[in-house]
C-alpha angles and dihedrals in degrees: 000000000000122000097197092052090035088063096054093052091042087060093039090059087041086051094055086044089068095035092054112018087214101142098223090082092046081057099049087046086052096048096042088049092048087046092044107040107005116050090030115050129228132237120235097259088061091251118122100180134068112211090010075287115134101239128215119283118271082358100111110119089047096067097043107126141109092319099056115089128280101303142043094219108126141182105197 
C-alpha cells in the first residue's frame, strides 16, 4: 500500500469522526495510527516508507536505500 494515499484516508476517517461523533471512525483512526506509527517505527525524517511503499514493522533499517527520504539518519 501507499503511504502517501493510506494518511488521507486516515484524516479523512479522523475528519467524520468529528462531523458525526459515531465511534467506528474513531476505531478505524486508532488502528490505522497503531498500525502506522506504533507498531512500525519512523525514521527521523518522519517518514516511515521507502518508495511511498509501507515497510515492514520494525523493519525499518533493513529497507534504507536510494528510495527513503533525504537522509539516512534512523531511530530505530
Amino acid at each position: 500500500m501507499h503511504a502517501n494515499t493510506t494518511i488521507p484516508e486516515g484524516l479523512g476517517c479522523a475528519r467524520a469522526y468529528e462531523v458525526t461523533g459515531e465511534q467506528r471512525w474513531m476505531d478505524i483512526v486508532a488502528a490505522y495510527w497503531k498500525c502506522a506509527v506504533t507498531e512500525r517505527g519512523t525514521l527521523a525524517t518522519g517518514g516511515n516508507t521507502a518508495g511511498e511503499v509501507w515497510m515492514p514493522k520494525m523493519k525499518i533499517k533493513a529497507r534504507l536505500g536510494d528510495k527513503n527520504q533525504g537522509t539516512v539518519l534512523y531511530c530505530i
